[in-house]
N, C-alpha and C positions, 0 to 999 in steps of 0.2 A: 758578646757571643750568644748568652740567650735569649736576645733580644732577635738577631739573624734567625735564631732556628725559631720561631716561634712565627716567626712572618714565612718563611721556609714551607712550618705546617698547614698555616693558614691558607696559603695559597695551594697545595697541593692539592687540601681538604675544597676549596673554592673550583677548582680542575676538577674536581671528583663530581662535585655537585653539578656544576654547569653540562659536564659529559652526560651523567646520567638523566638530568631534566631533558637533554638531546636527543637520546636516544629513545626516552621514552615519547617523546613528540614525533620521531620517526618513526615509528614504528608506527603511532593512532592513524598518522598522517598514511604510510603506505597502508595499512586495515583500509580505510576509508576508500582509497584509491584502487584496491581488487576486489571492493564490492561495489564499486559503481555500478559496470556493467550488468554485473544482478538485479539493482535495484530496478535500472532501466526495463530490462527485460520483464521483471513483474511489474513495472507499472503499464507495461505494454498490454501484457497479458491482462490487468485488471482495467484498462481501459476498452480493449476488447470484450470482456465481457460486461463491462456497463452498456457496451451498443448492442450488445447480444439481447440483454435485456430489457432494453428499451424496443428494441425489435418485436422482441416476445410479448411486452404491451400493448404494441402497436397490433400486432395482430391477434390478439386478443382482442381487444376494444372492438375489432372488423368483426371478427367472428359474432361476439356477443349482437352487435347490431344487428347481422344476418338473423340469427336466431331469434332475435325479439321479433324482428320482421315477421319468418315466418310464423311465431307464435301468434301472429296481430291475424295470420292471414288462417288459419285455424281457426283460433275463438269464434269464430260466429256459428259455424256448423255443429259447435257443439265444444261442450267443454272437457278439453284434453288431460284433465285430472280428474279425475269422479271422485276420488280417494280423499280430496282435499275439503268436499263440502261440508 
């Protein structure tokens, strides 16, 4: 007989364990599952603003050209820093 209840325990205790590893795998499992859409969302939004700034490069870079241009087209008449000699 105390051999019955001691397998009785064991298994109870084995039901107890396996529930709980369960439950706590569901729960990671749904966490994971209602942050999806967040993460998606900000990776949307940080992919948008990676073109934002590659934009902002891009015309940057144009601008800077214009400007050196017209600095090329100045310099000869005279020099547009006096401050600097």
């Amino acid at each position: 007989m105390p051999n019955n209840v001691d397998l009785q325990a064991v298994k109870e205790w084995f039901t107890l364990t396996v529930a709980v590893i369960a439950t706590i795998g569901g729960v990671i499992f749904w966490v994971q599952n209602i942050n999806d859409p967040k993460f998606e969302e900000i990776e949307k939004e940080i992919q948008n603003l990676r073109n934002d700034i590659s934009q902002i490069r891009d015309n940057n870079n144009e601008i800077l050209r214009i400007v050196g241009r017209l600095e090329g087209k100045l310099e000869p008449k005279g020099n547009i820093y006096p401050y600097n000699e």
